[in-house]
PQR file of N, CA, C, O and H, with PARSE charges and radii, in Angstrom:
ATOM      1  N   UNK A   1     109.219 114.985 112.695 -0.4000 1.5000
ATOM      2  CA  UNK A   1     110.109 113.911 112.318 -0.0000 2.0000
ATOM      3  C   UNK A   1     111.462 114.481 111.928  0.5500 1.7000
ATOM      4  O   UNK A   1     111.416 115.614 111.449 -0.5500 1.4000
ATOM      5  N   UNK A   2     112.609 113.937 112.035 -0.4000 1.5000
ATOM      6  CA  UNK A   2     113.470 114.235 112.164 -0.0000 2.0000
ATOM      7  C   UNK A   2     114.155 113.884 110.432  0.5500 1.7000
ATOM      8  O   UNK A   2     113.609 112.972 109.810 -0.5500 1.4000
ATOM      9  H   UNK A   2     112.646 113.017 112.424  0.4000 1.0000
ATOM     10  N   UNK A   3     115.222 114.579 109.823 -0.4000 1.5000
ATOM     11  CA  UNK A   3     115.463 114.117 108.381 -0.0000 2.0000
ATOM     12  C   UNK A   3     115.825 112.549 108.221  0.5500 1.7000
ATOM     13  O   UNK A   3     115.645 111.890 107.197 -0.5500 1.4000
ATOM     14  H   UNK A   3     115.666 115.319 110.328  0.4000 1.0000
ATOM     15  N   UNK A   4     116.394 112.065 109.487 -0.4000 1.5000
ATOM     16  CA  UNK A   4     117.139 110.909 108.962 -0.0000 2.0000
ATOM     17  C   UNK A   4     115.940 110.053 108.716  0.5500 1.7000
ATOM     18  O   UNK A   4     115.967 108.980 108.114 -0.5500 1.4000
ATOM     19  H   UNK A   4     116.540 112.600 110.319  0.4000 1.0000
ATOM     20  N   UNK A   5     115.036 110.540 109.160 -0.4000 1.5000
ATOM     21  CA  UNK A   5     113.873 109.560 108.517 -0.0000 2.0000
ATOM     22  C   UNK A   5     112.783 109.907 107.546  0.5500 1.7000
ATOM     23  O   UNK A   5     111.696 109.352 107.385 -0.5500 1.4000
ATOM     24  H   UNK A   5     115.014 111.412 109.649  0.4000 1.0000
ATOM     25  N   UNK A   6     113.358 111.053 106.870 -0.4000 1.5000
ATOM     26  CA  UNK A   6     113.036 111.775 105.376 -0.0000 2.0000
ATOM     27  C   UNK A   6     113.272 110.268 104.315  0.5500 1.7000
ATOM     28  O   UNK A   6     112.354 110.279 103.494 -0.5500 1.4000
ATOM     29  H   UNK A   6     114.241 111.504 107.002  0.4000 1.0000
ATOM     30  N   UNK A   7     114.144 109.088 104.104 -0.4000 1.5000
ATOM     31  CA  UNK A   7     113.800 107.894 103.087 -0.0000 2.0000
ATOM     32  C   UNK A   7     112.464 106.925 102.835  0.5500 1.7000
ATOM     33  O   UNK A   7     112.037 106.259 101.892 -0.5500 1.4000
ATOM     34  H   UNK A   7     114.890 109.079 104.771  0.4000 1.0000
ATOM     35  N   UNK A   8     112.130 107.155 103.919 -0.4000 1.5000
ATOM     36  CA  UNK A   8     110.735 106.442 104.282 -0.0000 2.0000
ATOM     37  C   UNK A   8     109.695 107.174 103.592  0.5500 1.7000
ATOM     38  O   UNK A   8     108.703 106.592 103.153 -0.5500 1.4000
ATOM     39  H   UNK A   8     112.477 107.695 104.685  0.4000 1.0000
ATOM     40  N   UNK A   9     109.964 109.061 103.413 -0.4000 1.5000
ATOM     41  CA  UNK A   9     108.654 109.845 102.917 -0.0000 2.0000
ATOM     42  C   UNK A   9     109.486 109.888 101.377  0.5500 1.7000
ATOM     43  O   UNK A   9     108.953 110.921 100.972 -0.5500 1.4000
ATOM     44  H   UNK A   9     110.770 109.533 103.769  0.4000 1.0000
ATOM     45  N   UNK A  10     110.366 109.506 100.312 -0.4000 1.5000
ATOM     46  CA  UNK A  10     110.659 109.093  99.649 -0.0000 2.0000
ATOM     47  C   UNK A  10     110.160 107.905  99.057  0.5500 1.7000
ATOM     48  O   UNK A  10     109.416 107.751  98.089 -0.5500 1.4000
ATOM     49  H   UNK A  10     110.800 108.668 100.641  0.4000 1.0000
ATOM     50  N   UNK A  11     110.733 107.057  99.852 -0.4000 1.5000
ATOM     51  CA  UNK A  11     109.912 105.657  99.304 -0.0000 2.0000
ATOM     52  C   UNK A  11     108.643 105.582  99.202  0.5500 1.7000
ATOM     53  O   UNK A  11     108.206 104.646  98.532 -0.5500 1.4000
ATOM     54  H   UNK A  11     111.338 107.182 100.638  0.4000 1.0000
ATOM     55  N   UNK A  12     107.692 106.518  99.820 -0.4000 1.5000
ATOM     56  CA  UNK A  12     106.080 106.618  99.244 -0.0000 2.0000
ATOM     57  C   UNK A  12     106.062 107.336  97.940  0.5500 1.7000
ATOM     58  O   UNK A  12     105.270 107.285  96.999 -0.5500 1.4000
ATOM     59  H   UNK A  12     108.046 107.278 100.365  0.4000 1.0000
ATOM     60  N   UNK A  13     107.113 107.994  98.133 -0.4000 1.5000
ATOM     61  CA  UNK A  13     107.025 108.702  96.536 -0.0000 2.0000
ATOM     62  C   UNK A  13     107.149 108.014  95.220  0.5500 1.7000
ATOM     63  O   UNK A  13     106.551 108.118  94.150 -0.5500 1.4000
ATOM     64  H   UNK A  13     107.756 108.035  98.898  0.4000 1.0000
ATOM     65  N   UNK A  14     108.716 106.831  95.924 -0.4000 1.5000
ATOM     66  CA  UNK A  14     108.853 106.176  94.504 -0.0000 2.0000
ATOM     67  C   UNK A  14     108.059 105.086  94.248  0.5500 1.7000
ATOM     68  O   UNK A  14     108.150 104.350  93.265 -0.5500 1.4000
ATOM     69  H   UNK A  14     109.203 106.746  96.793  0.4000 1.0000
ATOM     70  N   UNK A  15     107.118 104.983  95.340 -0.4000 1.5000
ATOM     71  CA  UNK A  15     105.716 103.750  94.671 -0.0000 2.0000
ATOM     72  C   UNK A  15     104.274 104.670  94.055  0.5500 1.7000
ATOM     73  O   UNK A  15     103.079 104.392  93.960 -0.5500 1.4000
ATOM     74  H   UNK A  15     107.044 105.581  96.138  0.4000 1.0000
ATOM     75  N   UNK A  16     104.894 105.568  93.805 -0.4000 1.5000
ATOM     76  CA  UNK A  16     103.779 106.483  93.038 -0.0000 2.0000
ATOM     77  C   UNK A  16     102.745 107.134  94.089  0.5500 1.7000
ATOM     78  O   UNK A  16     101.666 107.293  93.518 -0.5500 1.4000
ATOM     79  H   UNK A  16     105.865 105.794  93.882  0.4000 1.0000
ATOM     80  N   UNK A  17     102.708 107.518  95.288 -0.4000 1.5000
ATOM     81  CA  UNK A  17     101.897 108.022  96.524 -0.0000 2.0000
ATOM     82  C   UNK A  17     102.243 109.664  96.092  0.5500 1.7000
ATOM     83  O   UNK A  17     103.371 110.083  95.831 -0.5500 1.4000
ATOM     84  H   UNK A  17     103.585 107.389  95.752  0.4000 1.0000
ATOM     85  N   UNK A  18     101.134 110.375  96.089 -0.4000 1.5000
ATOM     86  CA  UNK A  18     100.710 111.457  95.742 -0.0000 2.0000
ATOM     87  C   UNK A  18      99.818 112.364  96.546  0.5500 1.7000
ATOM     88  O   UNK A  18      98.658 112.016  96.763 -0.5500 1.4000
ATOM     89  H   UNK A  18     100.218 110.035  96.301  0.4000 1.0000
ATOM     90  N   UNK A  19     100.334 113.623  97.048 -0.4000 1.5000
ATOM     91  CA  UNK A  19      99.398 114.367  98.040 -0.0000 2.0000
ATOM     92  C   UNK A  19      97.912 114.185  97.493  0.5500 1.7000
ATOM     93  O   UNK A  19      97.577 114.398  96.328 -0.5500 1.4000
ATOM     94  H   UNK A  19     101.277 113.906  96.872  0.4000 1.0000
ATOM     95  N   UNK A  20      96.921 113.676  98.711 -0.4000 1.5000
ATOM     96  CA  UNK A  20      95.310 113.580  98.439 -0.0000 2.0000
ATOM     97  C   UNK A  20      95.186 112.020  98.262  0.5500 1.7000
ATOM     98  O   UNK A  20      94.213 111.385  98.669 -0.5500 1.4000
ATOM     99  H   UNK A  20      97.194 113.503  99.658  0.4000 1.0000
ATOM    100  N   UNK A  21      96.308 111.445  97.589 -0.4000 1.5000
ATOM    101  CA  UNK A  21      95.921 109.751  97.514 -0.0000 2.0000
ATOM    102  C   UNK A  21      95.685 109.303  98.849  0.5500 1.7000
ATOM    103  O   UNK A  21      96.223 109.656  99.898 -0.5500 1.4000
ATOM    104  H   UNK A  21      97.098 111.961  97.258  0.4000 1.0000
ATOM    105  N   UNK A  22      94.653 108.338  98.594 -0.4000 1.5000
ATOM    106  CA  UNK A  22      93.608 107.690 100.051 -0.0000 2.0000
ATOM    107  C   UNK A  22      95.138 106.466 100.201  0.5500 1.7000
ATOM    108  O   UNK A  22      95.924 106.198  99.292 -0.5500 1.4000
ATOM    109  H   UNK A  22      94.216 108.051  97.742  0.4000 1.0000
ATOM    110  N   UNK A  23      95.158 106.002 101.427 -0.4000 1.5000
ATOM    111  CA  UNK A  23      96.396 104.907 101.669 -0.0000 2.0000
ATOM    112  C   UNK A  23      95.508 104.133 103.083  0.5500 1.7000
ATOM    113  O   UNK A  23      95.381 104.553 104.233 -0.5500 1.4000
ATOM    114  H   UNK A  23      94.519 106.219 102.165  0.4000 1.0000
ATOM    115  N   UNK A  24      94.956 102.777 102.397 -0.4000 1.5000
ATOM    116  CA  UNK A  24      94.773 102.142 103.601 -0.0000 2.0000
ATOM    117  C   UNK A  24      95.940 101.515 104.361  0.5500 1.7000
ATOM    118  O   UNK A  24      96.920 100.894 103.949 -0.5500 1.4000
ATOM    119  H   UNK A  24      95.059 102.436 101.463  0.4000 1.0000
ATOM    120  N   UNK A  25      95.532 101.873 105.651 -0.4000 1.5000
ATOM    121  CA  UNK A  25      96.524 101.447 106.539 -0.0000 2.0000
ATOM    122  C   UNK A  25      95.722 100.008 107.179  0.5500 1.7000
ATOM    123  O   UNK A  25      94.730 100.163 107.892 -0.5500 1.4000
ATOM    124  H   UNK A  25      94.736 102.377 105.987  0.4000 1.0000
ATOM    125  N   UNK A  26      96.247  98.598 106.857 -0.4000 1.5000
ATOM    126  CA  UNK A  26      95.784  97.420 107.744 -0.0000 2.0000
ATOM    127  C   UNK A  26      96.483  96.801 108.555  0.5500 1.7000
ATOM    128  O   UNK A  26      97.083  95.790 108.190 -0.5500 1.4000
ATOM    129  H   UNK A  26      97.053  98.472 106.278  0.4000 1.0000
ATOM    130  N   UNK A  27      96.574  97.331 110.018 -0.4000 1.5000
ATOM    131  CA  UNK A  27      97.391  96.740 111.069 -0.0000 2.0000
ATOM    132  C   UNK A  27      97.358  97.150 112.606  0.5500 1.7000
ATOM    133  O   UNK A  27      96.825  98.154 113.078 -0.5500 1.4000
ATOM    134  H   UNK A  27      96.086  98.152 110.314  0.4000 1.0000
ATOM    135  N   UNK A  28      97.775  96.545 113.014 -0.4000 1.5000
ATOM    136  CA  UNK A  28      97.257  96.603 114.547 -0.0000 2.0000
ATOM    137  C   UNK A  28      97.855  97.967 115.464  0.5500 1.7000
ATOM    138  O   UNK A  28      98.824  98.539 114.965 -0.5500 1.4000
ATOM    139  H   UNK A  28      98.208  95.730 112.630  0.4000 1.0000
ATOM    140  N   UNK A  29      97.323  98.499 116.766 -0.4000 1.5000
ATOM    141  CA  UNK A  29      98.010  99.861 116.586 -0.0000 2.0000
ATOM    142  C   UNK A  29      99.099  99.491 117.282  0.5500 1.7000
ATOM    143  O   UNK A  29      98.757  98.694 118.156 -0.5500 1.4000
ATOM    144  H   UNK A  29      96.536  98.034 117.171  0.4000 1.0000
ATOM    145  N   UNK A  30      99.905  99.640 117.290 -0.4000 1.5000
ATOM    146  CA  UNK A  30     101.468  99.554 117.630 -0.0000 2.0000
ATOM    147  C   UNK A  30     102.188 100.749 117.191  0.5500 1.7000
ATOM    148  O   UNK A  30     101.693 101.699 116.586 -0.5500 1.4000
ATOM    149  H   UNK A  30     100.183 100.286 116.580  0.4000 1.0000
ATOM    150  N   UNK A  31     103.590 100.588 117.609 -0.4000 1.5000
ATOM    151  CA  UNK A  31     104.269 101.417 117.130 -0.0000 2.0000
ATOM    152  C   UNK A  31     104.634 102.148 115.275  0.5500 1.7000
ATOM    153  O   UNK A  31     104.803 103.236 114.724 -0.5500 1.4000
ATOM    154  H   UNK A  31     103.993  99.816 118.101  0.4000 1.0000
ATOM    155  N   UNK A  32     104.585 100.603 114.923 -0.4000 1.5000
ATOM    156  CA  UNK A  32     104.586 100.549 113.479 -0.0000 2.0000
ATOM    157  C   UNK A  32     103.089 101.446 112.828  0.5500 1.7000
ATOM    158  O   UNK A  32     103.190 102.183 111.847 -0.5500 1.4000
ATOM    159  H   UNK A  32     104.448  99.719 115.370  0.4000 1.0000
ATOM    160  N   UNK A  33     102.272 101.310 113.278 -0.4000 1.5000
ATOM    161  CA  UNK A  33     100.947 101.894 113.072 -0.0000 2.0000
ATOM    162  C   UNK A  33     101.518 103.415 113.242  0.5500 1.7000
ATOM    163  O   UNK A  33     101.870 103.973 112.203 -0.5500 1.4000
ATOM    164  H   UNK A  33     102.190 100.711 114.074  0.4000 1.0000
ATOM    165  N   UNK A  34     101.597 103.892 114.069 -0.4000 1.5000
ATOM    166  CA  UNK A  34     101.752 105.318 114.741 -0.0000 2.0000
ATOM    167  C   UNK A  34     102.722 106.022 113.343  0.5500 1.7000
ATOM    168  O   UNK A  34     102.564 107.013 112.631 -0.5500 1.4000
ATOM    169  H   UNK A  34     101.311 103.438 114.913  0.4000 1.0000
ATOM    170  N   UNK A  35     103.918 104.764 113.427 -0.4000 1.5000
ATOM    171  CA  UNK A  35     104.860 105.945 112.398 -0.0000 2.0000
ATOM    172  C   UNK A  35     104.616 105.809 110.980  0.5500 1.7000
ATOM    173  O   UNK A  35     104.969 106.771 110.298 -0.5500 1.4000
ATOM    174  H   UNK A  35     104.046 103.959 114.006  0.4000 1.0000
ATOM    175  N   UNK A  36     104.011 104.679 110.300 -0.4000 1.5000
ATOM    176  CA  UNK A  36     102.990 104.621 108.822 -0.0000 2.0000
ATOM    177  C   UNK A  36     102.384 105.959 108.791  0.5500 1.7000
ATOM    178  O   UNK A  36     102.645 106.973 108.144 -0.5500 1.4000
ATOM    179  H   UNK A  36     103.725 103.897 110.854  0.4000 1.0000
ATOM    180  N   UNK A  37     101.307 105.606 109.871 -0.4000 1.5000
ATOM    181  CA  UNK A  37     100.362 107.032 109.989 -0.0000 2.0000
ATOM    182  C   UNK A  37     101.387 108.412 109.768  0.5500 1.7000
ATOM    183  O   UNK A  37     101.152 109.080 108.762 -0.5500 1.4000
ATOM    184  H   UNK A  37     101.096 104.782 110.396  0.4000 1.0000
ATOM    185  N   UNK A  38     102.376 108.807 110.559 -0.4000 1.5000
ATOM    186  CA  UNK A  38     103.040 109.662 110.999 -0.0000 2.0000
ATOM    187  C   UNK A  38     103.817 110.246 109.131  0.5500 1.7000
ATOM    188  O   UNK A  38     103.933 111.392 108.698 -0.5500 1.4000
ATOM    189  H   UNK A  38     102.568 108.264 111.377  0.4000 1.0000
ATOM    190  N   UNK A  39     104.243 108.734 108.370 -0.4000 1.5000
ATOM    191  CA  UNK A  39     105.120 109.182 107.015 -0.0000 2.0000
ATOM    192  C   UNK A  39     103.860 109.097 106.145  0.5500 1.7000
ATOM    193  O   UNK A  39     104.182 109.500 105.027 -0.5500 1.4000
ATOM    194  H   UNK A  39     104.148 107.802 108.722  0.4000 1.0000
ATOM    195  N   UNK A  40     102.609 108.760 106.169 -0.4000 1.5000
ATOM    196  CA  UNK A  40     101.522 108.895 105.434 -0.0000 2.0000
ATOM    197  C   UNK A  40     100.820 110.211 105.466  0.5500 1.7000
ATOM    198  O   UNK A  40     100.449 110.790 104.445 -0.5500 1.4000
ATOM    199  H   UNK A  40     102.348 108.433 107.077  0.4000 1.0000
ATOM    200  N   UNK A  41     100.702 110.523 106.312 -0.4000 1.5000
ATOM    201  CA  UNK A  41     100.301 111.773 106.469 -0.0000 2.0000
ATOM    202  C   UNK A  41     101.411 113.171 106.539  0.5500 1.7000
ATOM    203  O   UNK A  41     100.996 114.304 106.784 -0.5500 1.4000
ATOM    204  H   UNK A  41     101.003 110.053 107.141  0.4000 1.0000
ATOM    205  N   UNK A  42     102.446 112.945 106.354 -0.4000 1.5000
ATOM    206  CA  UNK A  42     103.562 113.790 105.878 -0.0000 2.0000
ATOM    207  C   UNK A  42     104.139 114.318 104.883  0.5500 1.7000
ATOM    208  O   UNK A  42     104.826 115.304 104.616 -0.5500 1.4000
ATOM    209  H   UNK A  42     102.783 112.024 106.155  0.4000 1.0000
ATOM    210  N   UNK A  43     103.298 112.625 103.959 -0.4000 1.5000
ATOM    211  CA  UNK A  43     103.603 112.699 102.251 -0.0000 2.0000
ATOM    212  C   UNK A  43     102.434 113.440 101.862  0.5500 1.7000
ATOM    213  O   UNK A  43     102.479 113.668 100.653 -0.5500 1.4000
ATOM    214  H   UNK A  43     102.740 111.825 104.176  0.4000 1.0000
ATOM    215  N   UNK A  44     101.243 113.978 102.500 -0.4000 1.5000
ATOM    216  CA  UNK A  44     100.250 114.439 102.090 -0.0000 2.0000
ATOM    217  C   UNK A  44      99.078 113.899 101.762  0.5500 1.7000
ATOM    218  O   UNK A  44      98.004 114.472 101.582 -0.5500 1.4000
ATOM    219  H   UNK A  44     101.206 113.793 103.482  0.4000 1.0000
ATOM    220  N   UNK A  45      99.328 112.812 101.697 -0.4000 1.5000
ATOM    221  CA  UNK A  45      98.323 111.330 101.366 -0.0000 2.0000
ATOM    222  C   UNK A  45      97.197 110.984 102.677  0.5500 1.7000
ATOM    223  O   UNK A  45      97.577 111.054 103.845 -0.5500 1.4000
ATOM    224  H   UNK A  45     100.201 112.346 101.843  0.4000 1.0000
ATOM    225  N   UNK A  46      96.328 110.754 102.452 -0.4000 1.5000
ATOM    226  CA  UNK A  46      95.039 110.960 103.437 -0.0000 2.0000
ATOM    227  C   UNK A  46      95.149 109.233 103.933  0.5500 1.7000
ATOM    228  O   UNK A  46      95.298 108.258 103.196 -0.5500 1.4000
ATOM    229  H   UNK A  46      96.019 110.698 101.502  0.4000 1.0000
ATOM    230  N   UNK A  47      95.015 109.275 105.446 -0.4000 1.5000
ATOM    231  CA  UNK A  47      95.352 107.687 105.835 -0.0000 2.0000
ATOM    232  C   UNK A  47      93.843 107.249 105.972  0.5500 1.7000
ATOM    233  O   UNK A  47      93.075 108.155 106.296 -0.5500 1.4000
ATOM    234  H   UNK A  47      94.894 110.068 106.045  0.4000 1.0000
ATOM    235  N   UNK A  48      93.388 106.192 105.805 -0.4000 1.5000
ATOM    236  CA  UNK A  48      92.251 105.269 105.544 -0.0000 2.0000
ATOM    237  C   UNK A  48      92.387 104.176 106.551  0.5500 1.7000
ATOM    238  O   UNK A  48      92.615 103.066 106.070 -0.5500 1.4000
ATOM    239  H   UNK A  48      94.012 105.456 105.542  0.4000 1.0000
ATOM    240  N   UNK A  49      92.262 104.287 108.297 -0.4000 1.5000
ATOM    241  CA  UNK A  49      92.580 103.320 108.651 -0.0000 2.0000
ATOM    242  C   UNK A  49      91.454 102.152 107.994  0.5500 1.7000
ATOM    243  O   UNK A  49      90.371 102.459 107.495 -0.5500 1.4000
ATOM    244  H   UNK A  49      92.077 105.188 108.688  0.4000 1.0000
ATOM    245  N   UNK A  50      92.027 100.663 108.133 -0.4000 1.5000
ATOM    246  CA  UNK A  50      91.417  99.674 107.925 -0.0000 2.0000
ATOM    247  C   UNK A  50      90.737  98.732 109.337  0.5500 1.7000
ATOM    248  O   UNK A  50      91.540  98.231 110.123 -0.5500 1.4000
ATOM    249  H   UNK A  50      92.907 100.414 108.538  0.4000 1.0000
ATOM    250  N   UNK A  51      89.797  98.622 109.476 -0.4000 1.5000
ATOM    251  CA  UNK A  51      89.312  97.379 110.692 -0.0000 2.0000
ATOM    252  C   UNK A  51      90.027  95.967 110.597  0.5500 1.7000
ATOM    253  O   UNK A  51      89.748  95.201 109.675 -0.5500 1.4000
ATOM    254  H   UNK A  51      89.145  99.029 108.837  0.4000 1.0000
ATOM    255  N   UNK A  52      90.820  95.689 111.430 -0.4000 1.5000
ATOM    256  CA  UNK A  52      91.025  94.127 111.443 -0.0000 2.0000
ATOM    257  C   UNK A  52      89.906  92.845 111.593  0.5500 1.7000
ATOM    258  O   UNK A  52      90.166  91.643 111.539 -0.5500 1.4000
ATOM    259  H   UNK A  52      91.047  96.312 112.179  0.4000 1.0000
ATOM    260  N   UNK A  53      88.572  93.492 111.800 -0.4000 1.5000
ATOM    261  CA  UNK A  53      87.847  93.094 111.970 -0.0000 2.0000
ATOM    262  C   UNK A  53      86.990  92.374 110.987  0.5500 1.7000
ATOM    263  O   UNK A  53      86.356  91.331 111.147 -0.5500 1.4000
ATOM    264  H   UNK A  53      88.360  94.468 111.844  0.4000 1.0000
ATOM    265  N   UNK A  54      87.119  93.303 109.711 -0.4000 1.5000
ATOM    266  CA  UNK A  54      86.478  93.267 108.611 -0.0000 2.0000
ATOM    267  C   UNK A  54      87.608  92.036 108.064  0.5500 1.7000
ATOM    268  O   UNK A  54      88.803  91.887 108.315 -0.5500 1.4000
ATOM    269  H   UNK A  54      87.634  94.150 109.581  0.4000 1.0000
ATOM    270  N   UNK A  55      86.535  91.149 107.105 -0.4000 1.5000
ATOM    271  CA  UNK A  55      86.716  90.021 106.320 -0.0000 2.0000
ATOM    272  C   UNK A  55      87.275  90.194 104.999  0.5500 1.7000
ATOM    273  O   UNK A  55      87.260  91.386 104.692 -0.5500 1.4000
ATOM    274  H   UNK A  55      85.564  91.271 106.902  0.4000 1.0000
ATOM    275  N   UNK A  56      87.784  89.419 104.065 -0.4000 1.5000
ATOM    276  CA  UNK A  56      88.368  89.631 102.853 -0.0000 2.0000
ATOM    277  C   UNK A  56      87.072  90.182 101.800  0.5500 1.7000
ATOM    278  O   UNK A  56      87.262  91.004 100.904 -0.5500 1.4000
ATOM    279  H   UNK A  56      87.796  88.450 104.315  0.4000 1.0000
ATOM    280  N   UNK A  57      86.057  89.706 102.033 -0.4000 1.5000
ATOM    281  CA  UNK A  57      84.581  90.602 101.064 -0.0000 2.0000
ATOM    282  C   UNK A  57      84.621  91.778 101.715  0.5500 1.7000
ATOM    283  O   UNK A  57      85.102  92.688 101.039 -0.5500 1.4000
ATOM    284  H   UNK A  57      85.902  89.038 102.761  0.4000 1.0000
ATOM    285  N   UNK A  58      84.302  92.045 102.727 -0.4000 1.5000
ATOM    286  CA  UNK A  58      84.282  93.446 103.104 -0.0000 2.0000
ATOM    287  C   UNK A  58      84.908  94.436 102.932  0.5500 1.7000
ATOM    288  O   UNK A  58      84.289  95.497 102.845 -0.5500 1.4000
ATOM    289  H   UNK A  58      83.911  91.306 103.276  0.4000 1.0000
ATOM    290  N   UNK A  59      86.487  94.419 102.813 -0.4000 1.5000
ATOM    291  CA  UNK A  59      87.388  95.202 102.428 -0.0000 2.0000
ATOM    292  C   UNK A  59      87.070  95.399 101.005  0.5500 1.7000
ATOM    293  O   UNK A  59      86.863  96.549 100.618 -0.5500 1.4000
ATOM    294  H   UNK A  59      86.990  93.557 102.884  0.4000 1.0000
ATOM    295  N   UNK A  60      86.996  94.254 100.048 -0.4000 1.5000
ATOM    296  CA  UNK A  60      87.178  94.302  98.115 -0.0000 2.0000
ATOM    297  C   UNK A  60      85.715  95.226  97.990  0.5500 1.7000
ATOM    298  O   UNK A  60      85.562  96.047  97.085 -0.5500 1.4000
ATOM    299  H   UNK A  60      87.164  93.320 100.363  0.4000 1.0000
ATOM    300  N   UNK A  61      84.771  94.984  98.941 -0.4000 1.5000
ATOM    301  CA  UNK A  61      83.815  95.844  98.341 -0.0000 2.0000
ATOM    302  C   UNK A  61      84.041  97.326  98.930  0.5500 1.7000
ATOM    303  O   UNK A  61      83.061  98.042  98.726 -0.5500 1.4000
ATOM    304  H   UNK A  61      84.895  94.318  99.676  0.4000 1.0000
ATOM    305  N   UNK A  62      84.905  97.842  99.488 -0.4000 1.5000
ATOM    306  CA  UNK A  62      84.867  99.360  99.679 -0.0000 2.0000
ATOM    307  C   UNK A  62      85.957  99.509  98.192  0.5500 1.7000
ATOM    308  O   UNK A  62      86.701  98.814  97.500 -0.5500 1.4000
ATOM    309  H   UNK A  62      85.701  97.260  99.654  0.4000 1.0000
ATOM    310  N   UNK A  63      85.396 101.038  98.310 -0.4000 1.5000
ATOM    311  CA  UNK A  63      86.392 101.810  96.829 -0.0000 2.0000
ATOM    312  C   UNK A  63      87.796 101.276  96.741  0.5500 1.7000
ATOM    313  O   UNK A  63      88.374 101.333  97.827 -0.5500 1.4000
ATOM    314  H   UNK A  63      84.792 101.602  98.872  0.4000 1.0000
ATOM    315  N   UNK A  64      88.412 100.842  95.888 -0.4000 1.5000
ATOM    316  CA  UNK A  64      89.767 100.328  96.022 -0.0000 2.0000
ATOM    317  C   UNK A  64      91.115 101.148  96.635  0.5500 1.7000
ATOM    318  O   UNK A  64      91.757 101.584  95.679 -0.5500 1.4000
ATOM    319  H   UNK A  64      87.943 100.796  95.007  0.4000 1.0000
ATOM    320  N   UNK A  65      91.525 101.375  97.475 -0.4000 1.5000
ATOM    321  CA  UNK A  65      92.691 101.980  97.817 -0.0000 2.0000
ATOM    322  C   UNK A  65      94.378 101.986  96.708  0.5500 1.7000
ATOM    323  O   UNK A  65      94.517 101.068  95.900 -0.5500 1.4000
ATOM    324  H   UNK A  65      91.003 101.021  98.251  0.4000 1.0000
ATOM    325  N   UNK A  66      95.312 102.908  96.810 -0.4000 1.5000
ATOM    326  CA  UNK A  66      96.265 102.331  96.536 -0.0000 2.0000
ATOM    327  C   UNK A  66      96.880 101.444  97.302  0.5500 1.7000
ATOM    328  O   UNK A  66      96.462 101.389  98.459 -0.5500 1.4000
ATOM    329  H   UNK A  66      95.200 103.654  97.466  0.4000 1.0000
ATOM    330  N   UNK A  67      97.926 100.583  96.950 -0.4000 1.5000
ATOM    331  CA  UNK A  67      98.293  99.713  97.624 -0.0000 2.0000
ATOM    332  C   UNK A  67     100.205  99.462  97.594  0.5500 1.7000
ATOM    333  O   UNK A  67     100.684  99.397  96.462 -0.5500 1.4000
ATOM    334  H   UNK A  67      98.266 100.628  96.011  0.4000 1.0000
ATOM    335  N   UNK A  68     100.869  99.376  98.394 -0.4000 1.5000
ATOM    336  CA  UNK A  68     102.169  99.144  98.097 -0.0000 2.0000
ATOM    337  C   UNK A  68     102.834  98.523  99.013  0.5500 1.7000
ATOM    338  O   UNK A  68     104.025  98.263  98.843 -0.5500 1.4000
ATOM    339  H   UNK A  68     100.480  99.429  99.314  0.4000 1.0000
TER
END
């Protein structure tokens, strides 16, 4: 990744995202998917994709993720 898009691995910082924090990712794969993944895993933070598949119970009962 290139610096000019070093604000994006910032802004995980200033919502409190911490190398090893789990970060579910819920969204379809697209481009937007690819580069989440791409500044999630840059900040050091372990990505958790999510199933679109799965229902609003299904998600609340896995371990809680951070969220931002």
């Amino acid at each position: 990744m290139s610096t000019s898009q070093s604000p994006s691995i910032h802004s995980l910082e200033a919502e409190g995202i911490t190398k090893k924090d789990r970060i579910g990712l819920f969204c379809i794969n697209s481009g937007s998917f690819a580069i989440a993944y791409a500044y999630i895993v840059k900040s050091g933070a372990v990505v958790v994709p999510v199933s679109l598949l799965l229902n609003r119970k299904e998600i609340v009962y896995r371990k809680p993720l951070k969220t931002f």
